[in-house]
C-alpha positions as CSV (number, residue, x, y, z in Angstrom):
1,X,13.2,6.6,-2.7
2,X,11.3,3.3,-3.2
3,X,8.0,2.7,-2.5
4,X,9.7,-0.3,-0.3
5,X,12.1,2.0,1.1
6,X,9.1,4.5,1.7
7,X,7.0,2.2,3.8
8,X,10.3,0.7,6.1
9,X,10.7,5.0,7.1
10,X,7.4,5.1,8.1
11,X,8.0,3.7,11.4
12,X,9.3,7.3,12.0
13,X,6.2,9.0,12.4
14,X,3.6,9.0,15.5
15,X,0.3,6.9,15.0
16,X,-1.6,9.3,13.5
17,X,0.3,10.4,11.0
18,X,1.7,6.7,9.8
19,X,-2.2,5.9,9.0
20,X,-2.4,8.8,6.7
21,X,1.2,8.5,5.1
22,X,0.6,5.1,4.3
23,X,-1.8,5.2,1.4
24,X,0.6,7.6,0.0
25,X,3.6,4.8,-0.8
26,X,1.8,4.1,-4.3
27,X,2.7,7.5,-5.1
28,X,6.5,7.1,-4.8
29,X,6.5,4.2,-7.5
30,X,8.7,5.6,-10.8
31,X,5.8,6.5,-13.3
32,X,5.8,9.4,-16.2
33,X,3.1,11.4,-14.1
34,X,4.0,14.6,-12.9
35,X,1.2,14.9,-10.5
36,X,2.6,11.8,-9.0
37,X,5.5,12.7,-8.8
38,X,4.7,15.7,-7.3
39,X,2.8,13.7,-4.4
40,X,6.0,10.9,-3.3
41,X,8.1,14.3,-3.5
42,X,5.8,15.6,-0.9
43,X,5.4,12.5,1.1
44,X,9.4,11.8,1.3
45,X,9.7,15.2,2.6
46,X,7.2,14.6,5.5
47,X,9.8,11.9,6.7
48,X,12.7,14.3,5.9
49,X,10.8,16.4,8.4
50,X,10.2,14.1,10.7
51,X,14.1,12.9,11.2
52,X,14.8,16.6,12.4
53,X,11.8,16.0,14.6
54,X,10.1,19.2,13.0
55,X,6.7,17.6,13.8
56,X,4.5,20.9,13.0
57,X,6.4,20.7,9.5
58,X,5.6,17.0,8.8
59,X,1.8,17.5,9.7
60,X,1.6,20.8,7.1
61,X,3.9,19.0,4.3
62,X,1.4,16.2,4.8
63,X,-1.6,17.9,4.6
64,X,-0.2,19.3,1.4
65,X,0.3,15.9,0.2
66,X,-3.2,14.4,0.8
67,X,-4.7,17.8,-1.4
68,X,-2.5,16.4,-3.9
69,X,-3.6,13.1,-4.0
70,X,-7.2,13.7,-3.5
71,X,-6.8,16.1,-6.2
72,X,-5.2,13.6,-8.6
73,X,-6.9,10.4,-7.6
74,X,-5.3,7.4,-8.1
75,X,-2.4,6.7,-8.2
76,X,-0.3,5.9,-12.3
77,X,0.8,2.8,-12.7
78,X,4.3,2.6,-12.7
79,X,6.1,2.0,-15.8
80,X,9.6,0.5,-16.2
81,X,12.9,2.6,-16.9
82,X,14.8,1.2,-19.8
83,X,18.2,2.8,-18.5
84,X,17.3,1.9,-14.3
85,X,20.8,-0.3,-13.5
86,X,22.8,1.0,-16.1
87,X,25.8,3.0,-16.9
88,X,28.8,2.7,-18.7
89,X,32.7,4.2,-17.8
90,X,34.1,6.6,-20.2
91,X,37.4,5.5,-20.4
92,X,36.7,2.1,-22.2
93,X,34.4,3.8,-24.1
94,X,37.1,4.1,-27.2
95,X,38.4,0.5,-26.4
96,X,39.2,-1.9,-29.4
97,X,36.3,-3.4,-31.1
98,X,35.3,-6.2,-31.9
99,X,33.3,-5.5,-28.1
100,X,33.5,-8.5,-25.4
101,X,31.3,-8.8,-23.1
102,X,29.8,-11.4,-19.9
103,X,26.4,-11.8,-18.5
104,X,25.5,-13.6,-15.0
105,X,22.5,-14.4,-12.9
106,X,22.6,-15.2,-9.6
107,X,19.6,-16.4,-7.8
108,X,18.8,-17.3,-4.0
109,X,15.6,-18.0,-2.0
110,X,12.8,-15.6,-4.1
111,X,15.2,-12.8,-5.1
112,X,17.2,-13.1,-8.3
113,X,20.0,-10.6,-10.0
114,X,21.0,-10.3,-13.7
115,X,24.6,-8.3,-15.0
116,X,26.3,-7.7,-17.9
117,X,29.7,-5.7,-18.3
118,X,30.7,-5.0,-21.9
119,X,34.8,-4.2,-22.7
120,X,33.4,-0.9,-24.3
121,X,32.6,0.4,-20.6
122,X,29.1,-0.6,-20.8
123,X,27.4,-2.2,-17.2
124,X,24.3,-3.0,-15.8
125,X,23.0,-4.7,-13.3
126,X,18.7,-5.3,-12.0
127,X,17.6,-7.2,-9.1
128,X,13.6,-8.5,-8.7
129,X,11.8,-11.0,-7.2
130,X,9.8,-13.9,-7.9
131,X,7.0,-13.4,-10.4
132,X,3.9,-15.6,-10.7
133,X,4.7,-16.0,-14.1
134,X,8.5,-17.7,-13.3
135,X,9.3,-21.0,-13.6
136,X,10.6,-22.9,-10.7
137,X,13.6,-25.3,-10.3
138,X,16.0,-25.8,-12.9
139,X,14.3,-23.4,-15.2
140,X,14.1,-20.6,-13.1
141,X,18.0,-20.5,-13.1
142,X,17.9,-20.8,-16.9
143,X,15.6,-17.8,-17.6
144,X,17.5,-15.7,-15.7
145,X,20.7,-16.6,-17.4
146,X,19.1,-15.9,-20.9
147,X,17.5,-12.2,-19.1
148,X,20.7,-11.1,-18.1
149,X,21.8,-11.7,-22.1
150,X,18.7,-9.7,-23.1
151,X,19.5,-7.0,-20.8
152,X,22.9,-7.0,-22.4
153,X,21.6,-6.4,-25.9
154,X,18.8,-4.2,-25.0
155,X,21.6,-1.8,-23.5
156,X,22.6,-0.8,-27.2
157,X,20.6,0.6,-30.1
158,X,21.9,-2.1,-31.9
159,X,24.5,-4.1,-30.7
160,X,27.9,-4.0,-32.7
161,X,28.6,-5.8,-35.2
162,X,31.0,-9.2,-34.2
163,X,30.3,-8.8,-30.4
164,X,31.2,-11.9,-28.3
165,X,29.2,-12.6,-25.6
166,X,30.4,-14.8,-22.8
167,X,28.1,-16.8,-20.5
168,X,29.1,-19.8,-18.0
169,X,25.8,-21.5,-17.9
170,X,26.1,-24.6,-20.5
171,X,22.6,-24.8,-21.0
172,X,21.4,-21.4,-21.5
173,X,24.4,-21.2,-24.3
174,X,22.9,-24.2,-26.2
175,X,19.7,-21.7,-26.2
176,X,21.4,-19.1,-27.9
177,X,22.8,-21.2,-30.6
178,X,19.7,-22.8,-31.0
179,X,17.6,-19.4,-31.4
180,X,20.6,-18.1,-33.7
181,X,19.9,-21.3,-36.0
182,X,16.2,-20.3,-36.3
183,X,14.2,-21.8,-34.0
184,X,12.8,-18.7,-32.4
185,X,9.5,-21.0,-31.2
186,X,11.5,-23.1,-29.0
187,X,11.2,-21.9,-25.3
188,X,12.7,-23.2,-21.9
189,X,10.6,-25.6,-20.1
190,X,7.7,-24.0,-17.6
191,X,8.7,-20.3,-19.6
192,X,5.2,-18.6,-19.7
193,X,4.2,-17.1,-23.2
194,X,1.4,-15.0,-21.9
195,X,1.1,-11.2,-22.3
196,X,3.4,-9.5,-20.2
197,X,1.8,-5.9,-18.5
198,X,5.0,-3.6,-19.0
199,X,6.4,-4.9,-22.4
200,X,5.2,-6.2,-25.8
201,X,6.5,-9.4,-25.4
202,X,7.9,-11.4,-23.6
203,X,11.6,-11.0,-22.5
204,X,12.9,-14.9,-24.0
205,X,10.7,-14.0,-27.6
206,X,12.0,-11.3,-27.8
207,X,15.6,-11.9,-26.9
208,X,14.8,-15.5,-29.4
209,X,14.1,-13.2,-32.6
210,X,16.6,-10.6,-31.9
211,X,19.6,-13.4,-31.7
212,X,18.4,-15.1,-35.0
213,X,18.5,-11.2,-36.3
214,X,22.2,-11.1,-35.7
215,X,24.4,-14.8,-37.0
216,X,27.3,-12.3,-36.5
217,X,27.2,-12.3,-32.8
218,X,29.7,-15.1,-31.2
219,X,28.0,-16.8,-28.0
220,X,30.9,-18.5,-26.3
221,X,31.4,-20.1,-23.0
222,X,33.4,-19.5,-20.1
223,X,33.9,-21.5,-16.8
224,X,32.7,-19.4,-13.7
225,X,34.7,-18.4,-10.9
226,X,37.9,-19.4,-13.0
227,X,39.4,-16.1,-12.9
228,X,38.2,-14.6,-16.1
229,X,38.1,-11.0,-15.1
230,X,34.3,-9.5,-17.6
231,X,32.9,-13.3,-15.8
232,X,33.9,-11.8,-12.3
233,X,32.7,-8.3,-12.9
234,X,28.9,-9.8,-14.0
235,X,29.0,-12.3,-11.4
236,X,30.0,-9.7,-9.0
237,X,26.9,-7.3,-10.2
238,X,24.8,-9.8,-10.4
239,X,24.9,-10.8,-6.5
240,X,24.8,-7.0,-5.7
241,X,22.1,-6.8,-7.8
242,X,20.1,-9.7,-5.8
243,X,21.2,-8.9,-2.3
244,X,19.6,-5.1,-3.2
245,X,16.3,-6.7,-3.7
246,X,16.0,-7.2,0.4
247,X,18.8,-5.1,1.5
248,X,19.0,-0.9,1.5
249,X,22.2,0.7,0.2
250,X,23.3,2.8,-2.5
251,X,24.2,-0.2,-5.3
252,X,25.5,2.9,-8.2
253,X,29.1,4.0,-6.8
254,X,29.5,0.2,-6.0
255,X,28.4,-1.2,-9.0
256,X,30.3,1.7,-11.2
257,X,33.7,0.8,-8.7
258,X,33.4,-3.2,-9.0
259,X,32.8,-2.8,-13.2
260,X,35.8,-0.1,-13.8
261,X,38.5,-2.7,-11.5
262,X,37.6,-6.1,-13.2
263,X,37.7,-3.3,-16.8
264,X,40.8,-2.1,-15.8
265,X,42.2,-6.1,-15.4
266,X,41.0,-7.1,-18.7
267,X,42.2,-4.5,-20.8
268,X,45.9,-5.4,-18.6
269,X,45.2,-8.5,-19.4
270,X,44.9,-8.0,-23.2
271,X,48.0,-5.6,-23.6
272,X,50.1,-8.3,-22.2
């Protein structure tokens, strides 16, 4: 459960026990602790209780919870999963090389979504919010175009040799070429340099030296919404992706079903 998800199913419990459960939600956020973990297991089960209106339960199970935490203190900062959004379907996984694969972003209001799907059977998909280190405007749109490619590559060890990637934003192409050409120092317009808390660096230098790394990689463009079946698939995730950020629903058998049909067209489409 998220934390967000968490504080929405408190409404569940009587007065009393919603003041005490609340300073428990920092607990459910994904960290390496065990102790934590430990603690939001707890806490979600006081709502389990709740929902079969075994009151008595929910009191004891949160009693148990708040020995925990006052045990532990505070709450471990959360640290990010490498492999949260991803999967990849078995079937493609012995497809023909060289690998094809799209990217997308799709951004509305403050939430955003980035999505890749790979021919190799490879998918992924992560939704977020607006940072106060984004850019706005055109450059917001950008960034995330060139995050969903990053999230692409970072999905591999090392991505394989003569893979072509597809994106449909003009713009965010011309930064790929231009990285591949050398100039790793150039960044989008507004894009904050500044140390980021949960990674080394950030996402564009990195993605900037790991493109000029590889001059076997093909960048190519395709025109969105034209029918190409990998650009549907990452648009497709992508908008699931960003309507999960304010919405509750289980995005994995979705995701998993939407990247396996568009798969299933393109490798049609290729034995044609």
């Amino acid at each position: 459960m998220r934390p967000d998800e968490f504080h929405r199913a408190l409404h569940l419990l009587p007065d009393p026990l919603h003041a005490r459960a609340l300073p428990l939600r920092e607990y459910v956020r994904r960290n390496a602790c065990p102790d934590c973990q430990a603690i939001a297991d707890t806490a979600v089960l006081v709502l389990t209780a709740v929902q079969y209106d075994e009151l008595d339960s929910a009191e004891q199970l949160l009693r148990n919870a708040e020995r925990l935490a006052a045990t532990h203190g505070t709450p471990c900062p959360p640290q990010p999963d490498p492999q949260r959004g991803r999967g990849r379907i078995g079937r493609w996984t012995t497809a023909a090389t060289p690998v094809v694969a799209a990217t997308d972003a799709s951004w509305k209001d403050r939430a955003g979504g980035i999505a890749y799907v790979a021919s190799d059977g490879h998918y992924g998909l992560r939704g977020r919010g607006t940072g106060w280190q984004d850019p706005t405007g055109a450059s917001q749109v950008l960034v995330n175009e060139l995050r969903a490619v990053d999230f692409l590559l970072s999905a591999y060890a090392e991505p394989p040799a003569g893979m072509t990637v597809l994106v449909d934003n003009a713009i965010a192409l011309r930064w790929l070429h231009r990285w591949q050409a050398g100039e790793v120092s150039a960044m989008p317009a507004g894009y904050d340099l500044r140390q980021r808390r949960s990674a080394e660096q950030p996402t564009l230098v990195r993605l900037a030296e790991a493109v000029s790394r590889r001059p076997d990689l093909s960048f190519q463009h395709v025109k969105g919404h034209s029918g190409h079946a990998l650009n549907e698939a990452a648009d497709g995730l992508s908008q699931m992706a960003r309507r999960r950020v304010g919405e509750s629903f289980d995005v994995r058998p979705r995701a998993h079903a939407l990247a396996d049909a568009f798969l299933s067209d393109w490798h049609a489409s290729l034995a044609r």
